[in-house]
C-alpha positions as CSV (number, residue, x, y, z in Angstrom):
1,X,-10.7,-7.5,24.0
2,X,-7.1,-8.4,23.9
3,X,-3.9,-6.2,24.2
4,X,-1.4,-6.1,21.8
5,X,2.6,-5.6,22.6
6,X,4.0,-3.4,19.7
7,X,7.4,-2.1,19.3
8,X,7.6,1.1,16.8
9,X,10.3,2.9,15.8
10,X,11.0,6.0,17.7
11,X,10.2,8.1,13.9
12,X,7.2,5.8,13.0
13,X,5.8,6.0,16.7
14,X,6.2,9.9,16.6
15,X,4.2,10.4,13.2
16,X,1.1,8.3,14.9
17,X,1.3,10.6,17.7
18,X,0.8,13.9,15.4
19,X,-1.6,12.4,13.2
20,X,-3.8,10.7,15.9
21,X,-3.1,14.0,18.4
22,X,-4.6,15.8,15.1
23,X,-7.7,13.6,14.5
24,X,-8.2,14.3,18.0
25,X,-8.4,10.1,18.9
26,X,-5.6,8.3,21.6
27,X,-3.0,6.0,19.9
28,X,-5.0,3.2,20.5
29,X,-8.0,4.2,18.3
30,X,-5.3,5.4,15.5
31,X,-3.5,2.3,15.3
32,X,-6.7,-0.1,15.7
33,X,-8.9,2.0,13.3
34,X,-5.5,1.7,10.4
35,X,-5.4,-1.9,11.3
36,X,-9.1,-2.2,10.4
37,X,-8.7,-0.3,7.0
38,X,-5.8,-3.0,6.8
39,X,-7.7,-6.1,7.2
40,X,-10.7,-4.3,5.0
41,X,-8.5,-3.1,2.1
42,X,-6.8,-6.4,1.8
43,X,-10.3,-8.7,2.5
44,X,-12.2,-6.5,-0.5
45,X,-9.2,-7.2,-3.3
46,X,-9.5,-10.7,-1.6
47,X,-13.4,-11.2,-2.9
48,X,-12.6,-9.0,-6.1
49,X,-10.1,-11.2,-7.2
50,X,-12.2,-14.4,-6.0
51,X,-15.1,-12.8,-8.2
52,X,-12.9,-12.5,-11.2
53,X,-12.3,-15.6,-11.1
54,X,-16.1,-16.7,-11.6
55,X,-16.2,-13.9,-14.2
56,X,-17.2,-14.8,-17.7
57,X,-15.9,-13.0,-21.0
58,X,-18.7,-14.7,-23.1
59,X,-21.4,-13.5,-20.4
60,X,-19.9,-9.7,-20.3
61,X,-20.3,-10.1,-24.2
62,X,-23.1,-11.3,-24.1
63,X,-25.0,-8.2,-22.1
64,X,-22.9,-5.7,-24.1
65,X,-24.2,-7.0,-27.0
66,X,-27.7,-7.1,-26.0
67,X,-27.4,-3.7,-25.0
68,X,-26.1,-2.7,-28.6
69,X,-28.9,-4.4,-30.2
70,X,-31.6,-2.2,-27.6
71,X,-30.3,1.1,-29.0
72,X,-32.1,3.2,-26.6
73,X,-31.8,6.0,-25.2
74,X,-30.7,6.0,-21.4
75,X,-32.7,6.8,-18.1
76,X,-32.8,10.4,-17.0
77,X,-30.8,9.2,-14.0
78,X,-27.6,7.9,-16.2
79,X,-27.6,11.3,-18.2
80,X,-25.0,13.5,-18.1
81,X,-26.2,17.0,-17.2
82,X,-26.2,19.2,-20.7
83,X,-23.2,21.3,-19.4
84,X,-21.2,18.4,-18.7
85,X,-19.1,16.9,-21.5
86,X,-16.6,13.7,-21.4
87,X,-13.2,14.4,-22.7
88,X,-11.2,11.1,-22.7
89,X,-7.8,11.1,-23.1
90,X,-6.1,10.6,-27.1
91,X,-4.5,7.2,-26.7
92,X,-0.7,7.8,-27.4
93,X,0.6,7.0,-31.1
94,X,3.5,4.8,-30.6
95,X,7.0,6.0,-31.4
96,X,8.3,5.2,-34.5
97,X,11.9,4.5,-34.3
């Protein structure tokens, strides 16, 4: 394991020592376990992106359509429960001017 010099200011240094004294954890674990989220945050846009760039519009259309042309009727366990309704948002009309 290696050590790690770090210079915080005196405000941001204060605010990891409430939040880690609150999750009950020493400094050390605070500031290694928000560099970890870091590293995973910024590693998963990473591979989204990366898959993006493989994706395919024609493929995506492709299974949509497919899935149009099935017209069935979905698995119990993709059913919304009967008291459970989706209310999506009216898209905005634009302004007129």
């Amino acid at each position: 394991m290696s050590s790690l010099n770090l210079r915080l200011p005196d405000s941001l240094h204060d605010q990891v020592r409430q939040l880690a004294q609150q999750d009950n954890v020493s400094i050390n674990q605070f500031v290694t376990l928000a560099v970890a989220e870091k590293i995973s945050a910024l590693m998963t846009l990473e591979y989204i992106e990366q898959r993006a760039q493989r994706a395919s519009r024609e493929k995506f259309d492709r299974v949509l359509a497919k899935i149009a042309l099935a017209n069935a009727e979905p698995i119990d366990e993709d059913r919304l429960p009967d008291d459970r309704h989706l209310n999506f948002p009216k898209p905005e009309q634009p302004s007129k001017i």
